[in-house]
N, CA, C and O of each residue as an XYZ file, in Angstrom:
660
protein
N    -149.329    -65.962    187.277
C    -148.961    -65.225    186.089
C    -149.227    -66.030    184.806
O    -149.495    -65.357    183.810
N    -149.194    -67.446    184.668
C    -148.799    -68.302    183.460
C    -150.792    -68.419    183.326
O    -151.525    -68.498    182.341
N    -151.019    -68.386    184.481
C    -152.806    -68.804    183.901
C    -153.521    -67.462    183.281
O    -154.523    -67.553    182.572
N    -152.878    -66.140    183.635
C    -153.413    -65.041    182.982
C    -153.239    -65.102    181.671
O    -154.140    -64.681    180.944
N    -152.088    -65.619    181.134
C    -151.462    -65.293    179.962
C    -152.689    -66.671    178.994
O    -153.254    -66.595    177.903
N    -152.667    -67.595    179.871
C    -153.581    -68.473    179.555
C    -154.877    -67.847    179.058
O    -155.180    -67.843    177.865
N    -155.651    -67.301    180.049
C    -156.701    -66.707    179.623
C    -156.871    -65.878    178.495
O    -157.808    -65.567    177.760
N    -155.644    -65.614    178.589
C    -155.965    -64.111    177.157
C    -155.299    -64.763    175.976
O    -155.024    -63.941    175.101
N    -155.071    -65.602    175.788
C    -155.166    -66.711    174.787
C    -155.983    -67.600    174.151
O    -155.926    -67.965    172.977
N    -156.903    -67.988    175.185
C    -158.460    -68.539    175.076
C    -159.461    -67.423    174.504
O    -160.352    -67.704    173.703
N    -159.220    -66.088    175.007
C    -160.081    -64.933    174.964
C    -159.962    -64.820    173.124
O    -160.775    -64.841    172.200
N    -158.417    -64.691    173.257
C    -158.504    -63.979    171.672
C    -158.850    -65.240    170.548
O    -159.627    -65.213    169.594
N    -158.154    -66.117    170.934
C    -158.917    -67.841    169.967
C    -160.747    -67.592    169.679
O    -161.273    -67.736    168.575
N    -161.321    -67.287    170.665
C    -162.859    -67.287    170.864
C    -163.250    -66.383    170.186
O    -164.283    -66.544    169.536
N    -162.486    -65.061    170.130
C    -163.303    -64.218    169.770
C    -162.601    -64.184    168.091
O    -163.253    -63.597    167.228
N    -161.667    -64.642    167.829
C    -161.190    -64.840    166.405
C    -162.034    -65.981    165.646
O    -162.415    -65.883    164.479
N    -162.204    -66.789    166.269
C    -163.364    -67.852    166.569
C    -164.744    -67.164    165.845
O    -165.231    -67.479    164.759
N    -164.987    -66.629    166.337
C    -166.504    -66.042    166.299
C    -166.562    -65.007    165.417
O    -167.661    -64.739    164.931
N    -165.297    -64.165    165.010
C    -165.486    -62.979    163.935
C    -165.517    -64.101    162.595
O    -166.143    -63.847    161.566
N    -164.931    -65.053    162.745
C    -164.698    -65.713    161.428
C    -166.042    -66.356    160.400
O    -166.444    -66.399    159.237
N    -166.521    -67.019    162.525
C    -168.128    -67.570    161.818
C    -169.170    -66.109    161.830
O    -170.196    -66.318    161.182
N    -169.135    -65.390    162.138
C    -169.828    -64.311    161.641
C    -169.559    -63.660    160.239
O    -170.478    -63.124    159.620
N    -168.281    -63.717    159.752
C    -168.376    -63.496    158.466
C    -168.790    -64.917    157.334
O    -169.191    -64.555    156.228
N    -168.751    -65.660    157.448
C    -169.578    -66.799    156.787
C    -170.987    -65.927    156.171
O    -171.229    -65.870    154.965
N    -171.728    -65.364    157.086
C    -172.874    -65.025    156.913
C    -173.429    -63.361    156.302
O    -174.531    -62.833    156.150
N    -171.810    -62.883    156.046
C    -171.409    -61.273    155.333
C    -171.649    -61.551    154.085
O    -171.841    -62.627    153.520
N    -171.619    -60.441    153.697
C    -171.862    -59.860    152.015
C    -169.964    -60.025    151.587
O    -169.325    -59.031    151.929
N    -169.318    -60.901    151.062
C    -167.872    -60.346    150.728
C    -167.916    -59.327    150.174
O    -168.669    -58.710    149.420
N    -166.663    -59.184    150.822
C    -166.108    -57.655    150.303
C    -165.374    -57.276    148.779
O    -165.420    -56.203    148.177
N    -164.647    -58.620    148.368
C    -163.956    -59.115    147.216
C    -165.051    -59.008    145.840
O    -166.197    -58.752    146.212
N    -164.944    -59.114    144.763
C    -165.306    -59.746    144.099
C    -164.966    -61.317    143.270
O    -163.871    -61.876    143.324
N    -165.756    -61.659    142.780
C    -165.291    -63.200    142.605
C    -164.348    -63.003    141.143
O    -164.991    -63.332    140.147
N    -163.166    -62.600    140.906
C    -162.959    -62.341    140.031
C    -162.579    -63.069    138.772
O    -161.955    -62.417    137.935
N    -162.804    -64.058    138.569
C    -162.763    -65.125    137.344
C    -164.132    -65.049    137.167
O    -164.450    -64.417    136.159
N    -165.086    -65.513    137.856
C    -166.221    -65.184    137.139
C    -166.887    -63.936    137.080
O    -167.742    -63.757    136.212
N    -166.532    -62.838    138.092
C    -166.856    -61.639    137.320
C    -166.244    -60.489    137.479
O    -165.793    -60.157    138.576
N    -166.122    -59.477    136.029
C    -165.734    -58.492    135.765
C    -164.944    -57.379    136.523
O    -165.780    -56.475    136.529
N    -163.977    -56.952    137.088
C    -163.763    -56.257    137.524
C    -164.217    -54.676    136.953
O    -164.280    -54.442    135.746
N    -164.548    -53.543    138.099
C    -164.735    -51.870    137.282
C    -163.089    -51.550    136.747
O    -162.013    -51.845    137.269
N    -163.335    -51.001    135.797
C    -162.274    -50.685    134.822
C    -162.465    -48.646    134.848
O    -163.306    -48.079    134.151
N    -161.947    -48.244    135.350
C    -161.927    -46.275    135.364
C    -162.182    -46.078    134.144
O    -162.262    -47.054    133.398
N    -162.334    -45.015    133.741
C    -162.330    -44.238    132.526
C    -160.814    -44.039    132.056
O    -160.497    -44.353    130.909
N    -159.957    -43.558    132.882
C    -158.603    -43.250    132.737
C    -157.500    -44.457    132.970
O    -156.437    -44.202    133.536
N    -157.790    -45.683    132.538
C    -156.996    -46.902    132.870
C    -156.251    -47.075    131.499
O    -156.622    -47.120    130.326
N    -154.717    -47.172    132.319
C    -153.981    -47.615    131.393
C    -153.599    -49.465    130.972
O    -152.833    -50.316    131.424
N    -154.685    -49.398    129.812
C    -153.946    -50.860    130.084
C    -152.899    -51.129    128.699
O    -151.989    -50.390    128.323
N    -153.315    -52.326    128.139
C    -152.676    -52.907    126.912
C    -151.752    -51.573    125.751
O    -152.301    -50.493    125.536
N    -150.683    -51.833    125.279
C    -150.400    -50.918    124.458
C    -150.727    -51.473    122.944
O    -150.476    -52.666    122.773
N    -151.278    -50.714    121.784
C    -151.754    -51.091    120.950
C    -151.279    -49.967    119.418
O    -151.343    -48.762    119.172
N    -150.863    -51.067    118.773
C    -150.140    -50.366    117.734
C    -150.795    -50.596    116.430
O    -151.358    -51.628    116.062
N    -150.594    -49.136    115.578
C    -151.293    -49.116    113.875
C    -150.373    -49.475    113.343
O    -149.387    -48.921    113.830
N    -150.025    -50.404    112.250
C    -148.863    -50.342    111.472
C    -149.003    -49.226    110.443
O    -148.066    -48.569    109.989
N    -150.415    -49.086    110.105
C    -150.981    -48.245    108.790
C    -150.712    -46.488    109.015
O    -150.506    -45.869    107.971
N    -150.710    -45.935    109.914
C    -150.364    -45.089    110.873
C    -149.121    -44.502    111.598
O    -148.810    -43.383    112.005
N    -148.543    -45.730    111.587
C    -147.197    -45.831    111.965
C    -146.522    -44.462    111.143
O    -147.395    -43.841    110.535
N    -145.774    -44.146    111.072
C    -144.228    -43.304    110.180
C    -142.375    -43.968    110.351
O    -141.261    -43.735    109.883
N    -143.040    -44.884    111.336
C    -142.064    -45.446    111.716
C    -140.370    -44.402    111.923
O    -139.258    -44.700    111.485
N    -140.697    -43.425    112.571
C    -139.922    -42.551    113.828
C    -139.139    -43.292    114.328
O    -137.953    -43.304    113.996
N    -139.711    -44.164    115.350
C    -139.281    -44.830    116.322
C    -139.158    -43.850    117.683
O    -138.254    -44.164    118.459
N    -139.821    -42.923    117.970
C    -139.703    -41.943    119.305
C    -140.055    -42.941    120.313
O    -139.449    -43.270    121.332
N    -141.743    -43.576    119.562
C    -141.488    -44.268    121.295
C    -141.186    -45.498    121.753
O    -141.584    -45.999    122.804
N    -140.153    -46.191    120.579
C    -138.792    -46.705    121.473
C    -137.770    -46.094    121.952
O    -136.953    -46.661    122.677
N    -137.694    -44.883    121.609
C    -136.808    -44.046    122.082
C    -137.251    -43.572    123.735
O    -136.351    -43.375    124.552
N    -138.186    -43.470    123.985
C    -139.122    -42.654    125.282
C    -139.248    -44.007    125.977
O    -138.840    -44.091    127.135
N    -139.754    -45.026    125.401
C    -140.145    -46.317    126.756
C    -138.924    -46.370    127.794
O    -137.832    -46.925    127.913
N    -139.297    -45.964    128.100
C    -138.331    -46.291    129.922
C    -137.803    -47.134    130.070
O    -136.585    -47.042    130.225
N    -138.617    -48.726    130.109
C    -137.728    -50.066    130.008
C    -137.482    -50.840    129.461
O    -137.063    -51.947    129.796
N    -137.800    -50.194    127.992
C    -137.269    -50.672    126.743
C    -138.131    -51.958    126.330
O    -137.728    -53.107    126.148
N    -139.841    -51.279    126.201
C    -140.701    -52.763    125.846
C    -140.694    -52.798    124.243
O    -140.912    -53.708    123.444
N    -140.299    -51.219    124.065
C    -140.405    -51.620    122.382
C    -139.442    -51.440    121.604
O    -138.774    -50.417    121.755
N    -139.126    -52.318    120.628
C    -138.040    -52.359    120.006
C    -138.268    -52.573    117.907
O    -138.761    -53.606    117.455
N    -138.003    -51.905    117.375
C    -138.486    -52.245    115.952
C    -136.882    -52.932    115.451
O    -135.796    -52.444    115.765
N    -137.040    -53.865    114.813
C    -136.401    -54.857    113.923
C    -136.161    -54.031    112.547
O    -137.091    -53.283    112.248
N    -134.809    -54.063    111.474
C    -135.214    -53.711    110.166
C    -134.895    -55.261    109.206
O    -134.263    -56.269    109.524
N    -135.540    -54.951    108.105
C    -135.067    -56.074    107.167
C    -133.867    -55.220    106.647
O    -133.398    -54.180    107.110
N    -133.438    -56.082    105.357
C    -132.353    -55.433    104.719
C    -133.218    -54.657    103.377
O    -132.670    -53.790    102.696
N    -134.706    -55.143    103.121
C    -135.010    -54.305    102.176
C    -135.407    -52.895    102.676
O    -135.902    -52.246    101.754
N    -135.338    -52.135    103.984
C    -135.850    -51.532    104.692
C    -136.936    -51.688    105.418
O    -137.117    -50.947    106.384
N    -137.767    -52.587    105.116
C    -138.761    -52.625    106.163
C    -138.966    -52.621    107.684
O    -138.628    -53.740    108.069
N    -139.204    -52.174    108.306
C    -139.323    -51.777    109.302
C    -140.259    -52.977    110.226
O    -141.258    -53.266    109.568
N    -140.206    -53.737    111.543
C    -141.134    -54.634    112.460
C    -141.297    -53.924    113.673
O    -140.252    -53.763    114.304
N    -142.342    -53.452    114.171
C    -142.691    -53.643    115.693
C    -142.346    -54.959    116.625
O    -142.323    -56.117    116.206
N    -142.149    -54.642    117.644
C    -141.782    -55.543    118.255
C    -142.149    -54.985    119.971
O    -141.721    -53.930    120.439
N    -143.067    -56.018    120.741
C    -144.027    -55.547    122.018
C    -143.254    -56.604    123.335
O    -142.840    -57.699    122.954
N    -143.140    -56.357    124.355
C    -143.182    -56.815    125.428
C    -143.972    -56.647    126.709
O    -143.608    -56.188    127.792
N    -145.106    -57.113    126.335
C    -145.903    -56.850    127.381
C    -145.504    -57.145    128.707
O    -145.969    -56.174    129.303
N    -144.842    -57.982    129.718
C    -144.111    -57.874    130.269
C    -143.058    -57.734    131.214
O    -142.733    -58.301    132.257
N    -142.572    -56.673    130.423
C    -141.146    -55.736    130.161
C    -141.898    -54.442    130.729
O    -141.540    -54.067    131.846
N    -143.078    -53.597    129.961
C    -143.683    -52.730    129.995
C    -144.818    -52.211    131.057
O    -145.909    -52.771    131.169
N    -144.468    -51.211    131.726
C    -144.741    -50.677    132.874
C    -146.373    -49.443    132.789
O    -146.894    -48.718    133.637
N    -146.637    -49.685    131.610
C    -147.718    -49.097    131.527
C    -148.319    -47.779    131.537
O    -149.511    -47.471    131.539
N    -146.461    -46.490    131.551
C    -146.471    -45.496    132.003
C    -147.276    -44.547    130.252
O    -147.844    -43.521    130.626
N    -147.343    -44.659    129.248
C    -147.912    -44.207    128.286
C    -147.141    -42.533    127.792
O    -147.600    -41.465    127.390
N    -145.561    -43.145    128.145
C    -144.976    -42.267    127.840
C    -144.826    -42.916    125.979
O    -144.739    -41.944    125.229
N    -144.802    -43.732    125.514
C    -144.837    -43.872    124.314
C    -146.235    -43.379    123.624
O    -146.181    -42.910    122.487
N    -147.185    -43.458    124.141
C    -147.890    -42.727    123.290
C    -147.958    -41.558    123.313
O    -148.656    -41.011    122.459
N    -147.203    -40.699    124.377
C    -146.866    -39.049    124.570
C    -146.260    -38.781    123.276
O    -146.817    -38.074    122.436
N    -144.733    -39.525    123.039
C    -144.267    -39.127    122.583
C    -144.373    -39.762    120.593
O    -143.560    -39.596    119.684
N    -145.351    -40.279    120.601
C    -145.901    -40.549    119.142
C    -146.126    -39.486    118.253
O    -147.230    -39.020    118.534
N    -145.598    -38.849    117.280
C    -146.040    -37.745    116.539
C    -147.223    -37.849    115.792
O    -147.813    -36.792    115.564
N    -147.699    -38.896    115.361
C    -148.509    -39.446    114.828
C    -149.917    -39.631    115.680
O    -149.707    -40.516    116.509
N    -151.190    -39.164    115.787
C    -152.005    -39.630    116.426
C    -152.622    -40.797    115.820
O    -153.005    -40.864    114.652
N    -152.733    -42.245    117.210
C    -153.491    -43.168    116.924
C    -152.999    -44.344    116.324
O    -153.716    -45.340    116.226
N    -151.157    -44.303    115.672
C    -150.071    -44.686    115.391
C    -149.694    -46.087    116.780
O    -149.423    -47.264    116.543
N    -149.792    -45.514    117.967
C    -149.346    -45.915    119.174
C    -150.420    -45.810    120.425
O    -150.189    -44.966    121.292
N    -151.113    -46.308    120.491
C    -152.516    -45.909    121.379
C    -152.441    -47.016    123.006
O    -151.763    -48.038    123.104
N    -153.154    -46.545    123.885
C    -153.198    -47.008    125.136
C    -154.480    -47.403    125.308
O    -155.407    -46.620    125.517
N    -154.642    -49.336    125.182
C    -156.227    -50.113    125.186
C    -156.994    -50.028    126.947
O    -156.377    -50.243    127.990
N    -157.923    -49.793    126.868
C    -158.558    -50.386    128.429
C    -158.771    -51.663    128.382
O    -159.856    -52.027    128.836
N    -157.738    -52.838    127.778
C    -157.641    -54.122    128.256
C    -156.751    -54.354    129.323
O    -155.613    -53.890    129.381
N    -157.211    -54.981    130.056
C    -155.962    -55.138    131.249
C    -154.858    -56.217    130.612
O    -155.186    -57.141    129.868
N    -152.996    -55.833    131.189
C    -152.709    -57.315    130.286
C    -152.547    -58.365    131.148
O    -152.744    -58.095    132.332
N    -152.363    -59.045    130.984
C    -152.752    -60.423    131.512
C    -150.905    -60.521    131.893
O    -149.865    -60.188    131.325
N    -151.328    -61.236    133.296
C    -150.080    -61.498    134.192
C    -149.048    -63.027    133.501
O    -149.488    -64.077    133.031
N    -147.683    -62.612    133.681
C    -147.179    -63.953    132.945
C    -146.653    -64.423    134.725
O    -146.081    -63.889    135.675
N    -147.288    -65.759    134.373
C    -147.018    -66.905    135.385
C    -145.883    -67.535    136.061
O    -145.636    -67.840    137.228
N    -145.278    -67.628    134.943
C    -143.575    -68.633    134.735
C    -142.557    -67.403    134.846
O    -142.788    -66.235    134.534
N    -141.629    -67.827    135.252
C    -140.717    -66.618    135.273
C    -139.977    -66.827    133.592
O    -139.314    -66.073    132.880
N    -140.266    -67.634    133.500
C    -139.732    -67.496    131.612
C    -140.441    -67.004    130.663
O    -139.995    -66.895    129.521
N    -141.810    -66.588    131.052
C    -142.581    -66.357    129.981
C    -142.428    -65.199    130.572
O    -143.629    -64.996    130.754
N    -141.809    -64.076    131.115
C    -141.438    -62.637    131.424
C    -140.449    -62.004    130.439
O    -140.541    -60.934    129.837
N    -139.586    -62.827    130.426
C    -138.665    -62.342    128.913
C    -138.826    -63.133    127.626
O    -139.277    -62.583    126.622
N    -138.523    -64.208    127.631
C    -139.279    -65.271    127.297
C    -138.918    -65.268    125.504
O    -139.739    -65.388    124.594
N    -137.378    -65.084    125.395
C    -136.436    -64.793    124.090
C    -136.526    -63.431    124.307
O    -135.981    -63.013    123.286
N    -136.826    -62.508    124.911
C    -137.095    -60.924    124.494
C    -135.831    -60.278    124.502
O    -135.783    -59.238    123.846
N    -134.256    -60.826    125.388
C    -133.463    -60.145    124.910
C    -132.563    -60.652    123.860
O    -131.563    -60.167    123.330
N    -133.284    -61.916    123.685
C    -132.136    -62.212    122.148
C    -132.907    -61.640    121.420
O    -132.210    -61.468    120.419
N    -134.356    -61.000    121.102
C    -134.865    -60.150    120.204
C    -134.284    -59.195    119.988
O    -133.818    -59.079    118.854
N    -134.063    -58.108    120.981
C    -133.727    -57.052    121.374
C    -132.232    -57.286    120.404
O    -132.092    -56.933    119.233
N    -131.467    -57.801    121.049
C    -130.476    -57.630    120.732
C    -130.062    -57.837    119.230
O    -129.458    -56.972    118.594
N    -130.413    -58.977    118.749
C    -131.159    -59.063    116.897
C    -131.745    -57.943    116.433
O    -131.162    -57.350    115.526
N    -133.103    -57.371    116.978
C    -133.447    -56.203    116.737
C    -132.053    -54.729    116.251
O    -131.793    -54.367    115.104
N    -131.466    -54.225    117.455
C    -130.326    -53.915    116.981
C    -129.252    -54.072    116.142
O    -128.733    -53.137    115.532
N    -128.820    -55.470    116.073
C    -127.988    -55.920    115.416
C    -128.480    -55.916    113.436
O    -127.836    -56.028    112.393
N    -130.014    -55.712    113.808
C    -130.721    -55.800    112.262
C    -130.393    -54.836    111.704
O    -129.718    -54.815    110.675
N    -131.049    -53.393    112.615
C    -130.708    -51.824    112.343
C    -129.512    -52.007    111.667
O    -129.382    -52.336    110.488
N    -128.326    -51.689    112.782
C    -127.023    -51.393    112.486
C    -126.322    -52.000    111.046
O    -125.606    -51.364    110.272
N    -126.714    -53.306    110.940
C    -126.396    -54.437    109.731
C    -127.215    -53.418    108.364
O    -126.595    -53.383    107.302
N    -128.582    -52.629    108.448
C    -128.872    -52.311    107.438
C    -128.586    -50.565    107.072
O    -128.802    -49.925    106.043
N    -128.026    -50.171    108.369
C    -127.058    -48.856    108.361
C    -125.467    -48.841    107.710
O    -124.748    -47.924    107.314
N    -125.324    -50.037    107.787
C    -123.551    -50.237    107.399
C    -124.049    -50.652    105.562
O    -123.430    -50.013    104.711
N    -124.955    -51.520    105.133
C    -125.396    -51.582    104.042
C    -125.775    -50.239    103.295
O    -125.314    -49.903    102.205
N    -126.641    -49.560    104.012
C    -126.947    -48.794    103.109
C    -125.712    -47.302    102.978
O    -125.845    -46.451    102.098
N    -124.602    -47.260    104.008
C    -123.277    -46.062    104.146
C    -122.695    -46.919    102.862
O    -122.139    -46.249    101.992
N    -122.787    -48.511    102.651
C    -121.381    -48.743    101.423
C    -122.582    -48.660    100.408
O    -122.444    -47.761     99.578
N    -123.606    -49.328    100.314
C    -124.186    -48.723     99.141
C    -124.053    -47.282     98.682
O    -123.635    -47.257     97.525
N    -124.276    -45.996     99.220
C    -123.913    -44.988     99.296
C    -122.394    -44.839     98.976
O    -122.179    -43.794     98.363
N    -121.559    -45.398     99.154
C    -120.039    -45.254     98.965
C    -119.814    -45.576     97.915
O    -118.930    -44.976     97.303
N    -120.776    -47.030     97.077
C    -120.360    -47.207     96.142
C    -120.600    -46.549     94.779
O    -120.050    -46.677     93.685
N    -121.901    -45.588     95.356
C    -122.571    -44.770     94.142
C    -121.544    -43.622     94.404
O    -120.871    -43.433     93.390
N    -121.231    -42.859     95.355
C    -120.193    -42.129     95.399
C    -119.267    -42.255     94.447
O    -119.048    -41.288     93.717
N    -118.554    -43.462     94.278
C    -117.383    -43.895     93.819
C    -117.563    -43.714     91.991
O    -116.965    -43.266     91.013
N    -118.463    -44.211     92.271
C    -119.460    -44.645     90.274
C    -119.662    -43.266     90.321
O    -119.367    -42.913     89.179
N    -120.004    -42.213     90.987
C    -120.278    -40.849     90.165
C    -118.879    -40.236     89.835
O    -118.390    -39.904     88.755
N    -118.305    -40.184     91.336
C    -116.150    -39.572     91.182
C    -115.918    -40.301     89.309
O    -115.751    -39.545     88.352
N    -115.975    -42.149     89.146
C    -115.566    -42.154     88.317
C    -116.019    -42.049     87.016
O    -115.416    -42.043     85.942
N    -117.226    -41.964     87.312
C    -118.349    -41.013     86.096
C    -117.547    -39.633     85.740
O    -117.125    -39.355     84.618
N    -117.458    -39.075     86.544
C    -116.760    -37.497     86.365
C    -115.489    -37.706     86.047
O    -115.152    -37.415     84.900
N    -114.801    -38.084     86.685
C    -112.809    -38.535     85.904
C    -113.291    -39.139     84.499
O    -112.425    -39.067     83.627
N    -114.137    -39.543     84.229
C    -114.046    -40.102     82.768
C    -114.514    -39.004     81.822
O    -114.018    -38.876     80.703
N    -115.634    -38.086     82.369
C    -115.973    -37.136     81.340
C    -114.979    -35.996     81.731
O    -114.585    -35.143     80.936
N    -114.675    -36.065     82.840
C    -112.827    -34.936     82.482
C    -111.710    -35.170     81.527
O    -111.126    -34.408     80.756
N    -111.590    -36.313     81.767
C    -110.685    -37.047     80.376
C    -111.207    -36.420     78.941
O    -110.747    -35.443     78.351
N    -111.993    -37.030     78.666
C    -112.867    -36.481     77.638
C    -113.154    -35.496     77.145
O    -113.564    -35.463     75.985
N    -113.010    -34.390     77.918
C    -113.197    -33.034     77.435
C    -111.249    -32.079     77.501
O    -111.122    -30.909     77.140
């Protein structure tokens, strides 16, 4: 029994043996891909690519990204920042669905390039994120008391010309 099992151990070595040196002498099947090009479809989603000029700055498709690659920053003068995580971002091109703007938010046929390190995957992106928010909200509470305070200056604009009359 132990020398059969033998044999068909030798059998499959030999013939694994021999498919191996027969492919030595094949066409690969691979391409060599650092030195060349991979085919790219017509319909490939790669890189996401943004107009600032174009922009309206909406924000829908941070609203629509699924896993939250995009995030816009505000200043306090209002200005508005994009902000990308390549990534983070899954490549589904539901942000450029939901762009009102054509060409604002567009989908490149660059492929993106893989991050290596497991740190260069977030790599600060949720202390962005979270700054990002914290920017908004900081220039929403600014601009409700600015608003409160012109409120206040018109009420006492008006109590003064009630007096007055």
């Amino acid at each position: 029994m132990p020398f059969m099992y033998i044999k068909m151990i030798k059998y499959f070595t030999m013939k694994t043996f021999f498919k191996a040196i027969l492919n030595l002498f094949k066409k690969p099947v691979t391409i060599k891909y650092p030195f060349e090009q991979t085919f790219i479809p017509d319909d490939y989603r790669g890189m996401i690519g943004f107009n600032e000029n174009l922009c309206i700055w909406c924000r829908r498709c941070e609203m629509a990204c699924p896993p939250g690659a995009i995030v816009f920053s505000q200043a306090m003068d209002g200005k508005q920042t994009y902000h990308f995580n390549r990534a983070v971002c899954i490549y589904c091109s539901e942000c450029v669905r939901a762009c009102p703007k054509e060409g604002a938010i567009f989908q490149t046929n660059v492929p993106a390039k893989c991050a290596l390190k497991e740190e260069n995957i977030n790599n600060g992106w949720n202390i962005l994120y979270g700054e990002a928010l914290m920017s908004r909200a900081a220039y929403a509470a600014e601009k409700k008391r600015l608003a409160a305070e012109k409120a206040a200056a018109i009420k006492t604009e008006m109590e003064k010309k009630e007096a007055k009359s």
